[in-house]
C-alpha positions in Angstrom: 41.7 106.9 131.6 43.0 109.7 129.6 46.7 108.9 131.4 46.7 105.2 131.2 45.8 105.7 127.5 49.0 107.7 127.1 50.8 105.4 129.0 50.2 102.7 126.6 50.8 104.8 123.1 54.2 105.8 124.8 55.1 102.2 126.0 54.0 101.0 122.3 56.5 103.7 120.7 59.0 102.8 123.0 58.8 99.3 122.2 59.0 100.2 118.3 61.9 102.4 118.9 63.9 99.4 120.5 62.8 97.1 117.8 63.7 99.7 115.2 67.2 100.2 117.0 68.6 96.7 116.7 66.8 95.0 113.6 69.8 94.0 112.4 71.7 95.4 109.1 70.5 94.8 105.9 73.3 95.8 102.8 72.5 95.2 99.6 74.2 93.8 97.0 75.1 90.4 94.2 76.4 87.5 95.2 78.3 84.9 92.7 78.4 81.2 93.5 80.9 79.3 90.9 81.2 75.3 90.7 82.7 72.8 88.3 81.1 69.9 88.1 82.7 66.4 87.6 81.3 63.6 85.6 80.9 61.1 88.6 80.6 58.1 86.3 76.8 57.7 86.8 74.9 55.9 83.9 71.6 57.2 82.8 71.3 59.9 79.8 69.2 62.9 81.7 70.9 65.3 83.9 69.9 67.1 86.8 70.8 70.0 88.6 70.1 71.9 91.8 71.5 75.3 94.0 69.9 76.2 96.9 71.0 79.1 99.7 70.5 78.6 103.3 71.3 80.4 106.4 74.9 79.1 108.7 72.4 77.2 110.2 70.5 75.5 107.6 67.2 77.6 107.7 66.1 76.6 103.8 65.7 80.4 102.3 65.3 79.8 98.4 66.3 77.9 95.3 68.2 79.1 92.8 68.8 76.7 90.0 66.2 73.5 89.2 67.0 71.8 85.8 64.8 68.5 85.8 61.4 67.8 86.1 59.0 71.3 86.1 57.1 70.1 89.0 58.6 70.6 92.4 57.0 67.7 94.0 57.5 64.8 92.0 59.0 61.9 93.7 61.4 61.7 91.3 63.7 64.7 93.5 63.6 62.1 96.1 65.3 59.6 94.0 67.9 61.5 92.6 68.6 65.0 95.0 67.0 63.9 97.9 69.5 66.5 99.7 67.9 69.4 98.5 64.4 68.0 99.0 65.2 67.2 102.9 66.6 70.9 103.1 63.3 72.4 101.9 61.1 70.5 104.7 59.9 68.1 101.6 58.3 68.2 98.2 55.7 70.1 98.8 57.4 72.7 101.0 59.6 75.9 100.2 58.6 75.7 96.1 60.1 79.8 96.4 62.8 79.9 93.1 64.8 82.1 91.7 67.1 81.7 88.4 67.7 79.3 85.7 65.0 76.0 85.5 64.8 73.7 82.6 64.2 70.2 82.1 67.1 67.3 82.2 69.8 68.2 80.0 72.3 65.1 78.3 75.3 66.3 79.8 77.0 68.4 82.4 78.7 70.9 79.5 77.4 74.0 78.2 74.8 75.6 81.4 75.7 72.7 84.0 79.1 73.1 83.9 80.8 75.5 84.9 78.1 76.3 86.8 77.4 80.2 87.2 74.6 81.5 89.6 73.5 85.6 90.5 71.8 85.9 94.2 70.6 89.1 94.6 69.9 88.0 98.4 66.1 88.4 98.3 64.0 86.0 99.9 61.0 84.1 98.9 59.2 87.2 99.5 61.5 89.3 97.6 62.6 91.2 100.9 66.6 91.5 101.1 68.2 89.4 103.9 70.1 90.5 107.0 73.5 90.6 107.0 75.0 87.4 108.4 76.5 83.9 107.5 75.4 82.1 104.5 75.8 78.4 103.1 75.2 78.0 99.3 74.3 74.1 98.2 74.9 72.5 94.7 73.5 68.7 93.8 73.6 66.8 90.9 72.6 63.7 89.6 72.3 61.2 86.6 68.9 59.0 86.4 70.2 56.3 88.0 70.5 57.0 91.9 71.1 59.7 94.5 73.5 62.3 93.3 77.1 64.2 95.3 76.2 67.2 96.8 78.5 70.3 98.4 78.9 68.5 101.6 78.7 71.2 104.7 77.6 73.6 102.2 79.7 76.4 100.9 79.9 79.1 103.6 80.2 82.8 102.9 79.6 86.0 104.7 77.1 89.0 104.0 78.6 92.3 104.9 79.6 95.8 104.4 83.1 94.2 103.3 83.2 92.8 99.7 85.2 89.1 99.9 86.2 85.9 97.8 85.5 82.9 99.2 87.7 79.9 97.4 86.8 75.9 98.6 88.6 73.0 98.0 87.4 70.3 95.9 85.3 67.7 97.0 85.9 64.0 96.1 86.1 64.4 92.4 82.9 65.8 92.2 83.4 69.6 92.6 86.0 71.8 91.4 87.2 75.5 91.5 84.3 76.8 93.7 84.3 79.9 94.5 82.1 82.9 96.5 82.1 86.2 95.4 80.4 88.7 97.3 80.2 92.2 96.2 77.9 95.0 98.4 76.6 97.8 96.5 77.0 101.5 96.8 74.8 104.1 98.0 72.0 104.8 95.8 72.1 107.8 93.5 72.0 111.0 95.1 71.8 114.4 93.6 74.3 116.8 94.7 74.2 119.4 97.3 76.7 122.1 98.2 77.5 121.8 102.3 80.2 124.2 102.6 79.9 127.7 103.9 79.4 130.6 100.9 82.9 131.7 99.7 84.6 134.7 101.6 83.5 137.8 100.4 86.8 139.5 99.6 90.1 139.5 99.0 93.2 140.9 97.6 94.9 141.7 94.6 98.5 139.7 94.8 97.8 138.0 97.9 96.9 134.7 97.6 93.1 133.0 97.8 92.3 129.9 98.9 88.8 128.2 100.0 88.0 124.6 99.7 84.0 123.8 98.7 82.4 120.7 100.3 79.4 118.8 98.9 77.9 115.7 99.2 75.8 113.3 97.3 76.6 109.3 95.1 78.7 109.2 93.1 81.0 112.1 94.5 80.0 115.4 92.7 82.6 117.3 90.8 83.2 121.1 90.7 83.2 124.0 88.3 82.2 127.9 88.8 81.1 130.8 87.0 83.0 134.4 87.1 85.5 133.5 89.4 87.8 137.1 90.1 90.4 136.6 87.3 93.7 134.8 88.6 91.7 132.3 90.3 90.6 128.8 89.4 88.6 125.9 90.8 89.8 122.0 90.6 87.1 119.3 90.1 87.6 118.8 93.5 86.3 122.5 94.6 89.3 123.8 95.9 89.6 127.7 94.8 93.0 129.0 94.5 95.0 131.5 92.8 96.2 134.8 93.0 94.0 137.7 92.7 94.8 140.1 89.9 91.7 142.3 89.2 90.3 144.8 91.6 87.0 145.1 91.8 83.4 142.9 92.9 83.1 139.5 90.9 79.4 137.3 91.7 79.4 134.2 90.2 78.4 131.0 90.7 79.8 127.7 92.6 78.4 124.7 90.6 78.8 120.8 92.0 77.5 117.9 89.4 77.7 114.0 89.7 75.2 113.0 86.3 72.2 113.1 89.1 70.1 116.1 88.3 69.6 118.5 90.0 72.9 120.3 90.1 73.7 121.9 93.4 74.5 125.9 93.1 75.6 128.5 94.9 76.1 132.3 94.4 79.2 133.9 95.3 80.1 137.6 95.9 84.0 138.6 96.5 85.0 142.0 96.4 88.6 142.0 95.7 90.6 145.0 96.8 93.9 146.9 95.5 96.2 147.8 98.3 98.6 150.4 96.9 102.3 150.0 97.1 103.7 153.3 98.8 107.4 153.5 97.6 110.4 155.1 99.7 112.6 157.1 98.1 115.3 154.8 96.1 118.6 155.3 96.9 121.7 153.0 95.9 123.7 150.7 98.1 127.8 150.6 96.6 126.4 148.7 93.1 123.0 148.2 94.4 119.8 149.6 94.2 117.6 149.6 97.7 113.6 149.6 97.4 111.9 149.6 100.2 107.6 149.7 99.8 104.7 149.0 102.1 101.6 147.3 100.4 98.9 144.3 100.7 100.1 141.9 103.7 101.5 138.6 101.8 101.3 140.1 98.7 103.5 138.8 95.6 105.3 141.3 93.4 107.7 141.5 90.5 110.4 143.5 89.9 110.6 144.7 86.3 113.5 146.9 84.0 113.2 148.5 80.9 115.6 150.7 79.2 113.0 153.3 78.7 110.0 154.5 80.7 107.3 154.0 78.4 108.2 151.1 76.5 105.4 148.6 75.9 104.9 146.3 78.3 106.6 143.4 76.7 109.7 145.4 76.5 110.0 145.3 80.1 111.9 142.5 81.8 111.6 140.8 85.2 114.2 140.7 87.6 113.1 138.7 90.6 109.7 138.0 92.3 109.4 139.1 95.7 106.4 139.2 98.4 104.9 141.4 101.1 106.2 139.9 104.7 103.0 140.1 106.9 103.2 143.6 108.1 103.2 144.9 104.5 106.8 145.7 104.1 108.9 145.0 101.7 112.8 145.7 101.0 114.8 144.2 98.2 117.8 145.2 96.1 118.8 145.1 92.6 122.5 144.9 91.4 123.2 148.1 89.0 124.6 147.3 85.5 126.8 149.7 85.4 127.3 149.4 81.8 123.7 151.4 80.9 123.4 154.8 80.8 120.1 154.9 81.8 117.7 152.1 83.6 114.1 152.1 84.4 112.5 149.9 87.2 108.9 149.2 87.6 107.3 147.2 90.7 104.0 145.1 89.6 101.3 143.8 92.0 100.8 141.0 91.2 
C-alpha cells in the first residue's frame, strides 16, 4: 500500500511539474488603445460609448469604457451597441469593467473623442493575461439606432517585444487608431556583488585592472572605499590604474541602484615595490645608455635636473619608458653637450 501510495504522490508531482513547465508566458505591462471618433450624422442628443478587449478569437475578457446607462442590463444596450452586448454572451453576462463609466454625454468632444483608454491586461479576476493575440473593440452610438463599431476588432500582440499597432480608418467613423503596447521591466531588485573578491596584490608601476560584476533592476552603479592610490573605479566597476604606493590597502567595493540594500564587498591588495637595479651608465658617442631590471610591465620616467638635490619640481622629464616582460629595460638619452654638469633620475612609476 505504502508503494502505490508513493506511486501516486510522484505521478501527481509529475503531472504539476508538466503543467508548471508549459503554462504559457505571462509579461506584464500597459497597453494604450487610441480612436477618433466621427460624428456619423445620427440624430438624438445623448451619447454613448463602449471599449471592450477580447482574445484573437473573440473570447469576451473585460470592458473597459461604458458611458450610458449605469446598469449593464438594460435593454437599452440592445438598441443602440448591440455589438458589444452579443460579445459579452448578453446583458446579464460578463458585467466585469474596468476604466472610465458615466452616463450619456451631448457630444463626442472632450472624453469621447479622442478617445484614450489604459489596459493594464488583468482580467475580470484581476489575474494578468497570457501572452498572445488580442482584439480591442470600440462602439458608439446616438439615441436613435444601432451605432458603427471597429469592424474585425483592432488586433494587437502581447509580448516581450514592445510595438505600435497603426489601423486604417473605417468608413468615416474611426480615425487615427492606434495600439501601443509597452511590457514592463523587471521589478526592483536590490543589488548584489557576483564577481570574484579583487586580486590580492599588485605592483607599483605596473598596471591594474579587474572588472566587478553585479546584478540587480535597475543596473547597479559602482564606487569603492581605499582603493591603493593610482587606482580608480568607473560607475561601471571597472578598476584601473597604475599603482603608485607600496604597501597593503583594504577597502571596500560598493554597488547601488536606489534599492536598499547596497551590496559590499571587502577588499585586501597588497601592492609591492620591485626595485629598479641600475647597470653602470656609460655613454654611447652623444648618448647616454641605461640599462635596469625592475617590476615586469612596469612604467617609468626618465627625469634631469641640473643639480642632485633639487626639489622635485625642478626636475624635468625626458621620456616615459616601461619594463618589457622580463624586467628589463634599456633606453638612451641624447647628452647636451652644452651643460657642464647633468643629473638623471629614474622614477617608478
Amino acid at each position: 500500500m505504502k508503494s502505490s501510495l508513493f506511486l501516486r504522490a510522484g505521478f501527481l508531482l509529475g503531472w504539476l511539474s508538466l503543467l508548471t513547465s508549459l503554462s504559457p508566458a505571462a509579461t506584464d505591462g500597459t497597453v494604450r488603445l487610441d480612436t477618433t471618433l466621427l460624428d456619423y450624422n445620427g440624430t438624438g442628443a445623448k451619447h454613448w460609448t463602449v471599449v471592450w478587449v477580447t482574445t484573437e478569437g473573440g473570447q469576451f475578457i473585460k470592458t473597459l469604457r461604458k458611458q450610458g446607462p449605469s446598469s449593464f442590463t438594460t435593454s437599452h444596450w440592445n438598441s443602440h451597441c448591440s455589438a458589444w452586448v452579443t460579445a459579452r454572451g448578453g446583458l446579464s453576462a460578463n458585467t466585469a469593467f474596468d476604466g472610465y463609466t458615466s452616463a450619456t454625454a451631448n457630444d463626442y468632444a472632450g472624453t469621447n473623442s479622442p478617445l484614450v483608454i489604459y489596459w493594464n491586461c488583468r482580467d475580470g479576476n484581476n489575474s494578468l493575461v497570457a501572452d498572445g493575440n488580442y482584439k480591442f473593440w470600440v462602439q458608439y452610438a446616438e439615441d436613435s439606432g444601432q451605432g458603427p463599431y471597429t469592424t474585425s476588432g483592432l488586433l494587437w500582440t502581447k509580448g516581450p517585444a514592445a510595438a505600435t499597432n497603426t489601423y486604417p480608418d473605417q468608413a468615416g467613423n474611426f480615425t487615427n487608431m492606434k495600439v501601443t503596447w509597452v511590457p514592463s521591466g523587471p521589478p526592483p531588485q536590490a543589488p548584489s556583488i557576483t564577481s570574484a573578491p579583487l586580486p590580492a596584490s599588485g605592483i607599483v608601476g605596473v598596471r591594474f585592472q579587474y572588472q566587478c560584476q553585479a546584478a540587480g533592476s535597475p543596473p547597479p552603479g559602482f564606487y569603492a572605499l581605499n582603493l591603493p592610490p593610482g587606482l580608480s573605479i568607473s560607475s561601471g566597476g571597472l578598476i584601473s590604474g597604475i599603482p603608485t604606493v607600496a604597501g597593503t590597502f583594504s577597502g571596500t567595493v560598493i554597488a547601488t541602484n536606489g534599492v536598499p540594500p547596497n551590496a559590499t564587498q571587502l577588499f585586501s591588495i597588497t601592492i609591492a615595490a620591485v626595485p629598479p637595479v641600475f647597470q653602470p651608465l656609460r655613454l654611447g658617442g652623444q648618448e647616454l645608455v641605461l640599462e635596469a631590471s625592475g617590476p615586469p610591465g612596469g612604467q617609468c620616467r626618465l627625469l634631469t635636473a641640473s643639480q642632485p638635490a633639487a626639489d622635485a619640481g625642478a626636475w624635468t622629464v625626458l621620456q616615459t619608458n616601461q619594463f618589457d616582460a622580463f624586467g628589463q629595460l634599456r633606453l638612451t638619452q641624447p647628452v647636451n653637450s652644452s651643460r657642464p654638469s647633468q643629473f638623471f633620475r629614474l622614477q617608478i612609476p
